[in-house]
N, C-alpha and C positions, 0 to 999 in steps of 0.2 A: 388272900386266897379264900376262896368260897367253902362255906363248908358242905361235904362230903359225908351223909349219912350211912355207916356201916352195919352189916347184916349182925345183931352179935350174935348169932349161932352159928355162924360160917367165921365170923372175922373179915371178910370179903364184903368188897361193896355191892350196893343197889343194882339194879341193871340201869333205875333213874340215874344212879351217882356216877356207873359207867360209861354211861353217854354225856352226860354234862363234862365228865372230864377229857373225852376225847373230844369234844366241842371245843375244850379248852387247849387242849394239846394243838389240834388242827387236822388236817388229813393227814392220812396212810401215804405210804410211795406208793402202794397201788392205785392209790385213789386220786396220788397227783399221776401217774403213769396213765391211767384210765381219761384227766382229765387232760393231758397234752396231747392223747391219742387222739379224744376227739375236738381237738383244737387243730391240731396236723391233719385231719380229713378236713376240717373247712378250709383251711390254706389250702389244700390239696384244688377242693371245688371252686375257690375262688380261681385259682390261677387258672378253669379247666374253663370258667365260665366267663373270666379274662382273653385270652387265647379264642373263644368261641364269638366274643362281641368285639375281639379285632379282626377277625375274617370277616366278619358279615359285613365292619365296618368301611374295611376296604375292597369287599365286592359292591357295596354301592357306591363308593367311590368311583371304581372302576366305569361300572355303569353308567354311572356318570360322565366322566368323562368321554365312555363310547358312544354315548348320545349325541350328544356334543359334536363329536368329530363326523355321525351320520348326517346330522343335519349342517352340517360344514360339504361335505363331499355332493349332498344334492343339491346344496344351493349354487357350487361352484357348478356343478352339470349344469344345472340351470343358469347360469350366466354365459356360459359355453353356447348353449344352446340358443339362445336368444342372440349374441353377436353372432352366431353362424347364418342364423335366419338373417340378421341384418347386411351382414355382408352376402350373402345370396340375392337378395331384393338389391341390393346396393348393384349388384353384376347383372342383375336382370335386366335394372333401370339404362344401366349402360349399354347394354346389348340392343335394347330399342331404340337406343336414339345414335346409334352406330359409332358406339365411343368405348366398345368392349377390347379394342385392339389399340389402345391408344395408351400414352406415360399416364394419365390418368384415374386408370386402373388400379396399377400398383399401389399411388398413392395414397388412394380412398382406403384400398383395403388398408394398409399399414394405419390410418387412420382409425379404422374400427380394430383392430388390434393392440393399438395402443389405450382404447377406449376399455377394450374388453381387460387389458391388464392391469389397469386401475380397479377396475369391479371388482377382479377377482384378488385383488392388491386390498383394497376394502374390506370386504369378504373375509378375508384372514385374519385383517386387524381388528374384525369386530367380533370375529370370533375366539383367537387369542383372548379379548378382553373377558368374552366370556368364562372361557376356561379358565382363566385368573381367578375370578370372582367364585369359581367353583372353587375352586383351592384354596380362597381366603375364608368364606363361607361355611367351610368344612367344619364341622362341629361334631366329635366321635362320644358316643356312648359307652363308658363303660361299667364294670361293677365298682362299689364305691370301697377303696381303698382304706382310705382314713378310717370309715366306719369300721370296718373287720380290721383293723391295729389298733383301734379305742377299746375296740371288746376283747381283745387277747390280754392286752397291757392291764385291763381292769381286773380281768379273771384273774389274770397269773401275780396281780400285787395281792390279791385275795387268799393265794393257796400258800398255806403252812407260814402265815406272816410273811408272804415274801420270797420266801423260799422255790419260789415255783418259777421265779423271773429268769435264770439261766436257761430255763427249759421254754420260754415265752422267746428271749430273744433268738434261740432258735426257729423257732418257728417264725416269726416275725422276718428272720433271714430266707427263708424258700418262698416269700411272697414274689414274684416274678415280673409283676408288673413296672414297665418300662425300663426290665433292660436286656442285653443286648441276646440274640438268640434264643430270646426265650419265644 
């Protein structure tokens, strides 16, 4: 034990000797109170800035994928469009050479229709792939976890010897990140 220089005209110690022993002792319940209060506002903000970088995480997601699906849907118009032109020229060409009313006909066209359902059979499967690729791809941002549980755990083995850890794993319990409803 350290020594402890007392006042002798009081009997009472130093205000130096007062503080080295409460150094010694460790914090106050007000002081561990004060410091799980503000260890419970940063859980609080963690979880608030968790919750904040999974929305924005999955509106660009979203995004994503609604791009995705616009340039899916023009490209199919446009493959539409293009067999429509082809089979109109196809009916024009038969029309001049007096073969518009003939078995003929039907044929060609089911031909470009079977032509056009492959494109657009194509078309899907290259864009599926794509959307895959967004989905494997996907890599979310969040706040770092681990770091704010190193820094609680180290604070709270620090307060009153130890003493501070029932009041750490609580709070270590309201951290929210990845689970359900939160």
């Amino acid at each position: 034990m350290a020594y402890i220089p007392v006042n002798p005209l009081s009997g009472l110690r130093s205000e130096a000797a007062e503080a080295q022993l409460r150094a010694q002792i460790g914090p106050t319940q007000q002081q561990i109170g004060q410091i799980t209060g503000g260890l419970g506002s940063l859980v609080q903000n963690y979880n608030q800035a968790y919750q904040q970088a999974r929305s924005a995480n999955e509106a660009r997601y979203n995004q994503m994928l609604q791009i995705a699906n616009q340039t899916t849907n023009q490209q199919a118009a446009d493959v539409r469009s293009s067999y429509g032109q082809q089979q109109a020229n196809m009916m024009q060409g038969l029309a001049r050479t007096g073969m518009a009313n003939t078995t003929v006909a039907p044929t060609m066209q089911m031909g470009i229709q079977r032509e056009q359902q492959s494109s657009l059979n194509r078309l899907a499967d290259t864009m599926q792939q794509t959307k895959l690729g967004i989905m494997e791809r996907r890599t979310d941002a969040y706040p770092d976890q681990g770091g704010l549980m190193q820094a609680i755990q180290s604070i709270g083995g620090g307060i009153g010897g130890g003493q501070g850890m029932a009041a750490i794993a609580q709070l270590l319990s309201r951290i929210t990140q990845g689970q359900q409803g939160a």
